[in-house]
Residue, then its C-alpha position, 0 to 999 in steps of 0.5 A: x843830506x846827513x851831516x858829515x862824520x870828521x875824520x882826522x887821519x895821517x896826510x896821504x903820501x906814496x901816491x896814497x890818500x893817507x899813508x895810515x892803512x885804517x884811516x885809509x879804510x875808512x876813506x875807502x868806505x865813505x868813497x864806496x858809499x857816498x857816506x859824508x865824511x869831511x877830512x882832515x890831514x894831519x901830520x902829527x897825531x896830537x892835532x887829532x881832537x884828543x891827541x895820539x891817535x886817529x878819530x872819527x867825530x860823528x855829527x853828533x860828537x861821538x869818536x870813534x878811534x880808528x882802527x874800527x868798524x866803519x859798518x858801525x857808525x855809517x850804516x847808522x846814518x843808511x850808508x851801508x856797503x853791506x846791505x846786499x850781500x847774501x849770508x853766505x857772503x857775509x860769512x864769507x867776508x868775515x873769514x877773509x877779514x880775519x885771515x888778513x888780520x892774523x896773517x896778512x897784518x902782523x907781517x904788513x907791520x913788520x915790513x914797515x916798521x921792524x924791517x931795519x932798512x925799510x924801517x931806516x930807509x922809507x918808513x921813518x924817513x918819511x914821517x921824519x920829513x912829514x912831521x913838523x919840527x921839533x917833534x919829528x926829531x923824536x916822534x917816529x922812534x915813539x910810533x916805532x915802539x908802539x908798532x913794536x909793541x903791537x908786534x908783540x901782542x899780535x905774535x905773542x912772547x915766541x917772537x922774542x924767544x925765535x924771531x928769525x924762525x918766526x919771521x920766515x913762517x909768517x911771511x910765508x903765511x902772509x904769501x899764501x893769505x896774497x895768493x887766496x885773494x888773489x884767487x877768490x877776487x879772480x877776474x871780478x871787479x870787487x870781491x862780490x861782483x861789480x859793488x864794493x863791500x867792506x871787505x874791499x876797502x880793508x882789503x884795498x887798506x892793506x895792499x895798497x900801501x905795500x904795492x905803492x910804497x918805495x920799500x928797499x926789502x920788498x920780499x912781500x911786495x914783490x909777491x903782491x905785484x906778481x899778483x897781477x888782478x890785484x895789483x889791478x884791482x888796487x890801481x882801479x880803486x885809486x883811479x875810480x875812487x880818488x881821482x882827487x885829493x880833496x878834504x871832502x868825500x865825494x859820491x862815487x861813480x857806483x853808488x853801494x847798496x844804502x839799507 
């Protein structure tokens, strides 16, 4: 058996095995593929090996700072989500993967981290109580301007010029990018069929943490949960894929194609 990667990401939370949505990608890919992935939780990101972010060691020790494509460094060690899938599905995986991070991620950001009071009352409630003192004094006001900064680069300089405009034609893009998946995923188990893919895991990164958390302004939410299929497809991911909480991936119950 290969070696495992490391993977030093947030601690889990809201009934979620990391509150982080791209360490949560990653989680969800080496749980879909078997992939040997050990974790490590942690609640300040200067415990990751060289401190402000989240990473990923390879057995060889590589790092790869999340967000990144796990396809990349599992699929070399023959942990291939992807491996068969059609070329007409690729192509299709690739244009949802790119309609969730110009229409769904921008707004997801916003929800948790620019919202006043889902920001006041949930977001920095929660790191501020995580985060070991005294750098949950300070810590949370330093990650919320950088997700503001992030904001800005993903919206471009009209955020700043008309940002109450601009606010309610994103959400309603983010509404309508729900209400494709929810379409395209239909009454199937995954995107594909019974096997996950990549797609699924990213997907299941961004719903899961808007559908589980407790948000005081849940205008998105509450259309997420309207969706019914995915609000079950991300409650059959939790329960088939992370039954536990352990610091260790375990091999799933439906192996993914290995290439």
């Amino acid at each position: 058996m290969a070696a495992p990667m490391e993977l030093f990401c947030w601690a889990g939370g809201w009934g979620l095995p990391s509150v982080d949505p791209d360490c949560l990608a990653v989680l969800t890919y080496a749980r879909f593929t078997g992939a040997p992935l050990k974790v490590h939780r942690v609640t300040s990101p200067w415990r990751t090996p060289q401190g402000g972010g989240d990473f990923v060691v390879s057995p060889t020790g590589g790092i790869w700072c999340v967000p990144w494509d796990p396809t990349m460094a599992f699929a070399a060690q023959k942990y291939n989500a992807d491996y068969d899938l059609s070329a007409t599905q690729s192509a299709d995986a690739l244009a949802f993967v790119s309609l969730l991070e110009e229409k769904l991620l921008p707004v997801l950001i916003h929800t948790f981290w620019v919202d006043a009071k889902n920001y006041v009352e949930h977001t920095r409630k929660w790191y501020a109580e995580t985060i070991p003192f005294p750098l949950n004094f300070f810590l949370p006001n330093a990650m919320h301007k950088r997700q503001l900064e992030r904001l800005q680069l993903l919206w471009g300089d009209d955020y700043m010029e008309d940002e109450e405009k601009l606010e309610k034609e994103l959400y309603r893009e983010a509404r309508e990018c729900l209400t494709l998946l929810s379409q395209r995923l239909g009454s199937q188990k995954f995107f594909f069929g019974d096997s996950p893919a990549s797609l699924d895991a990213l997907v299941f990164s961004r719903l899961a943490p808007l559908l589980k958390a407790k948000l005081p302004n849940g205008k998105l939410q509450q259309h997420l949960k309207s969706l019914q299929n995915l609000c079950n497809y991300c409650t059959s991911i939790l329960s088939l894929y992370f039954p536990w909480d352990g610091g260790e991936s375990r091999p799933p119950p439906h192996p993914a194609g290995l290439g």
